[in-house]
N, C-alpha and C positions, 0 to 999 in steps of 0.2 A: 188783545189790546182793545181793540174795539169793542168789545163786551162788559169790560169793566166798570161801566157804567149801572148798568144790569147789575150790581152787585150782589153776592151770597147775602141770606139772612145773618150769615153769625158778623160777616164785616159791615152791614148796616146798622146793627145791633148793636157793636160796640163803637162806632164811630156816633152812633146818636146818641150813646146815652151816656158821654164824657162830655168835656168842657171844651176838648181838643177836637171830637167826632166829626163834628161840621166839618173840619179839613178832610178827615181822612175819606169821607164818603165822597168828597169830589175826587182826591188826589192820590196817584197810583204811582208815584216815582221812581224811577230804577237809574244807580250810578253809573253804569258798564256803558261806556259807547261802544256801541257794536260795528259803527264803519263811519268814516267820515270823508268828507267831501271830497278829497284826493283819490279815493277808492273809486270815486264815481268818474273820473276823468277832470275834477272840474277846481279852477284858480279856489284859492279861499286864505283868510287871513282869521285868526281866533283872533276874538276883540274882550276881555277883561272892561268890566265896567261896573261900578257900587251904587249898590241900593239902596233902600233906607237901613236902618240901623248898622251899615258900615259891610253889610254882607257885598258881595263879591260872585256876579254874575258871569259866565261864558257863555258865548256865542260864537257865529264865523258868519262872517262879510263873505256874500260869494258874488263878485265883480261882473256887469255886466258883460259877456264872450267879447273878446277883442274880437273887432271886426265888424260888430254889431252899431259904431258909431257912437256918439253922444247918447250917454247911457237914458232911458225914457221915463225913467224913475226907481225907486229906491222901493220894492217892499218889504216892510217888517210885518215877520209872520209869529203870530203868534201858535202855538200848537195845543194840542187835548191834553189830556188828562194823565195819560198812562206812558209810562217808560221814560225818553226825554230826546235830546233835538234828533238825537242819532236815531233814530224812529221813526222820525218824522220828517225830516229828509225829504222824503222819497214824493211828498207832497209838492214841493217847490225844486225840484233841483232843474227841472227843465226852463225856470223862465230867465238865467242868465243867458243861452241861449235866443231867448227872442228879444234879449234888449233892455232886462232890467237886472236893474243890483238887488240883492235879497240879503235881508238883515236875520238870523234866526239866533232865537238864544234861548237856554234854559230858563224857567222861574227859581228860585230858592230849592234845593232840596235836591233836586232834579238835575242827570250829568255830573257833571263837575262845579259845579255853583255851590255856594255852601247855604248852612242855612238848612231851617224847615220852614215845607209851606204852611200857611195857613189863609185864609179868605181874604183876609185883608190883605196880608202884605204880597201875593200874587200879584194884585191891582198897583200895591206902589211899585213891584217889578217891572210889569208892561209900562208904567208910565217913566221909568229909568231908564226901559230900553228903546221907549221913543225918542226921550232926549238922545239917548247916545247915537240913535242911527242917524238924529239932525246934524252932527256934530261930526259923523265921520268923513273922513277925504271922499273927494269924488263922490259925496250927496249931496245932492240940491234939495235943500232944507225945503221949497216950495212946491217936489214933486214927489213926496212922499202917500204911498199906500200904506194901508192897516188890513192884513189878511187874517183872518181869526178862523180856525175851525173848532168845531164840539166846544170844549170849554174855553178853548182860548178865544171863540166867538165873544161869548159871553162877558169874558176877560175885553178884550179887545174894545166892543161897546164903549163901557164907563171909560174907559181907559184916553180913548179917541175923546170924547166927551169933557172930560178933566181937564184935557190940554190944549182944548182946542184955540187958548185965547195963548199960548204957547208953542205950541206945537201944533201948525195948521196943516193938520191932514187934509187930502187931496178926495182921497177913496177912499171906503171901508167897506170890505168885502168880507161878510158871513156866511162861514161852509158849518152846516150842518150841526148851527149854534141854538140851543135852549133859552126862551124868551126871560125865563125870572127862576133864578139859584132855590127857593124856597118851594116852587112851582113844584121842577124836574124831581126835587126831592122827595115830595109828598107820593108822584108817581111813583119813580121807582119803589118806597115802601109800600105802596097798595099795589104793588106788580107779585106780591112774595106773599101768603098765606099767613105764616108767621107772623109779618110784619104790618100786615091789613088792618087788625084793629087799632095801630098807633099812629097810624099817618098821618093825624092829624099833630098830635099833639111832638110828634117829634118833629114832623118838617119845622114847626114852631121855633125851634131851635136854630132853625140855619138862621144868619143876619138877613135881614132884609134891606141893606144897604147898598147892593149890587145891582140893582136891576139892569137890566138891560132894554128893556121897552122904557125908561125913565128916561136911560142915556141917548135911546137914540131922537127922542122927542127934543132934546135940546140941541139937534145936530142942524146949523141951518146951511154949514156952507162946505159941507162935504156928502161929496156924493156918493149915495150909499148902493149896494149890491146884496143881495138874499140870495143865497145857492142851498138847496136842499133836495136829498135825493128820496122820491118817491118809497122806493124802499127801505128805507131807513129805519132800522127794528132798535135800535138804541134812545134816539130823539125821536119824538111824533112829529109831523110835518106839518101840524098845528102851531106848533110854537114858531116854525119859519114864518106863518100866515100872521101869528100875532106881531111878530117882527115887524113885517112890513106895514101893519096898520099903526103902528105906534112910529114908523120910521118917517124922513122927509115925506111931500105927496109927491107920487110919481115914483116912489124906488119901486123896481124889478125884484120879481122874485122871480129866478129861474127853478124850475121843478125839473129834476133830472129821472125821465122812467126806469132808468136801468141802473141806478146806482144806489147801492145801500150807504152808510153809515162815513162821512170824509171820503167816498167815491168818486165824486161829479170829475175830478179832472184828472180820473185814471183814463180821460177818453178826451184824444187828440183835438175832436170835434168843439167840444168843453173848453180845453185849454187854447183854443183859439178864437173862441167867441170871450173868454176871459182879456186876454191879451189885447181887442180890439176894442172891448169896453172902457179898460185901463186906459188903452191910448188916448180913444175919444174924449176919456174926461180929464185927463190929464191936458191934454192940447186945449180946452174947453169949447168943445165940439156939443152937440147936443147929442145924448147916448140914448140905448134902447130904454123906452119907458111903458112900455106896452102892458105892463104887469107881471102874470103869470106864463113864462114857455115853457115849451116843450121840446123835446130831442128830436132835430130833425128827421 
């Protein structure tokens, strides 16, 4: 899953050189949900909610843990690229637990949503699944997060951005997101022998409407987070770097030594400097700005 990024020559090959290609080289969708949130021990409700052109999205609400008090806010996560939410899971299921509600849904194509993706209508996805997570019971439409990793980073950005005069996001937290859709492309083709001599002229093709350094330059009143793991053989850890100089002054970027590719918060330590960040900027405390950490 994580590698599909890295894509074979023969799937770079024919995703660049159609009309349709630019999707398929991002997008890696699988219908089968493999487990869902019950499996995991934990409350959940599937939420149905339409997109543009009438398509018909699934997701599950997973409720802050009773117990845990006035829930501390609502994140919607956006997820990568390959398979779909039941994969992805595994990223976010620990933070009902410390106190927030978590929104997660498929894009077009992906799970049980219908639909194919394609670059664009991704982006009106994430911005149907903000409205809906504003909109659900027991969200405080004012303490909402935007969690993006790999491509739904990227996704997430423009997304947070579009709506902000809408949908006033709180936080926008970037796990191991690629700074510009035409950028990542060019690499991955000069990553492949085959595909070296055309890197130019195909990355050409992806839209150049996405960016995500564009999107975060017009973010002034949400505060933003940078997570990238050091080892990260999929994204380079340059693009977190361009991230941050393009994002508010003062976002963080934490650099994670031990964790490869949507890693950082397979470690307890991570998911509670997470958790603490959230809080502080949600309570509008003043958070870590320090720049660049490191793993205790």
């Amino acid at each position: 899953m994580r590698r599909r990024l890295a894509t074979s020559a023969a799937v770079v090959l024919a995703a660049a050189l159609t009309t349709s290609g630019c999707s398929r080289f991002f997008f890696f969708p699988d219908r089968v949900l493999r487990i869902e949130p019950g499996n995991l021990g934990l409350e959940y409700r599937n939420v149905y909610f339409e997109s543009a052109g009438g398509v018909t999205l699934h997701g599950w609400l997973l409720p802050a843990k009773a117990g845990t008090g006035v829930p501390a806010g609502t994140v919607v996560f956006l997820h990568g690229n390959a398979q779909n939410v039941s994969s992805h899971i595994g990223s976010v299921y620990w933070m009902p637990a410390a106190g927030f509600n978590v929104f997660l849904f498929d894009y077009r194509g992906y799970g049980t949503s219908e639909g194919e993706p394609t670059l664009a209508d991704v982006h009106l996805d994430a911005q149907a699944g903000l409205h809906r997570a504003a909109s659900l019971p027991d969200v405080d439409p004012e303490r909402i997060v935007v969690f993006g990793q790999s491509l739904g980073g990227a996704i997430a950005a423009t997304a947070v951005a579009a709506l902000r005069d809408e949908v006033p996001v709180r936080v926008l937290v970037l796990d191991s997101a690629f700074s510009d859709f035409r950028l990542i492309a060019r690499e991955k083709l000069a990553s492949f022998w085959l595909t070296w001599p055309l890197q130019m002229p195909l990355a050409q093709t992806v839209p150049h409407d996405y960016r995500p350094l564009d999107a975060l330059a017009a973010l002034d009143r949400t505060s933003v987070l940078i997570v990238h793991g050091a080892g990260d053989e999929i994204i380079p850890i340059e693009h977190a770097r361009r991230l941050q100089r393009a994002a508010p002054a003062g976002t963080p970027l934490w650099i994670v030594p031990s964790a490869g590719h949507i890693e950082a918060f397979s470690s307890p330590v991570w998911r509670e400097r997470l958790i603490a960040f959230l809080t502080e900027a949600l309570d509008g405390r003043a958070v870590t700005t320090s720049g660049i950490e490191s793993e205790p």
